[in-house]
N, C-alpha and C positions, 0 to 999 in steps of 0.2 A: 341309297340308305346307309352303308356302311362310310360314308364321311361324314353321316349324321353322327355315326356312335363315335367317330373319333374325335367330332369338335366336342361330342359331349364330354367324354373322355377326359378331354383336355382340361374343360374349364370346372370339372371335378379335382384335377388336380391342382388348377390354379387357387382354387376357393381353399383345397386344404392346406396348402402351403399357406395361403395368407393367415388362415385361422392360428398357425404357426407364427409363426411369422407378429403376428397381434399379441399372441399370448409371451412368446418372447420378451417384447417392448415392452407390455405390461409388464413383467416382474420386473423389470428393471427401473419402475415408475416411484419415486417415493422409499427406496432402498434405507433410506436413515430413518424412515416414517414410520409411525404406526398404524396397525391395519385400520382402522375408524379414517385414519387420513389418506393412505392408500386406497381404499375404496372411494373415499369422495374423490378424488383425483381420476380414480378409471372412471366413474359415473360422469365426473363432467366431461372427461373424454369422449364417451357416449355410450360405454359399453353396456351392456344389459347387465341385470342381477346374476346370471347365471354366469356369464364367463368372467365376472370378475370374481365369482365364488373362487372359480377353478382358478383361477390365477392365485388368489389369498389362500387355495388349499381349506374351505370352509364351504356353508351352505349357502346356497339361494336365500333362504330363510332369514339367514344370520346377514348376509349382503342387504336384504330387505329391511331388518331393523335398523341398519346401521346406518342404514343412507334416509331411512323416515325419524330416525332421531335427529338429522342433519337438517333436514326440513322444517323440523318444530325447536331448533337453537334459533332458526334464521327467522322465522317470525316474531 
């Protein structure tokens, strides 16, 4: 059992480093951009509403309207 808790361990650690790791690259997505552009950029990249909040330093909320205004240009 205790090489159970360390592979878990481990791949806790792997996940938060990546989640680093992701948020990192995101800010550095779109630098000259505006956040309306920015955000569609992390969306198509695939990221959820929520972590590209964190990356833009704003809400789910505000990430949700911005990417459903993007929706209803493209129609």
């Amino acid at each position: 059992m205790p090489e159970h808790n360390v592979t878990e361990r481990l791949l806790t650690q792997l996940l938060d480093k990546m989640e680093i790791l992701i948020k990192v690259t995101s800010i550095q997505v779109g630098e000259d951009k505006g956040t309306t552009e920015r955000a569609r950029l992390l969306k198509m990249a695939g990221l959820d509403n929520q972590s590209i909040a964190e990356v833009l330093n704003t809400s789910a909320a505000t990430i949700r309207t911005m990417t459903s205004n993007l929706r209803q240009v493209r129609r």
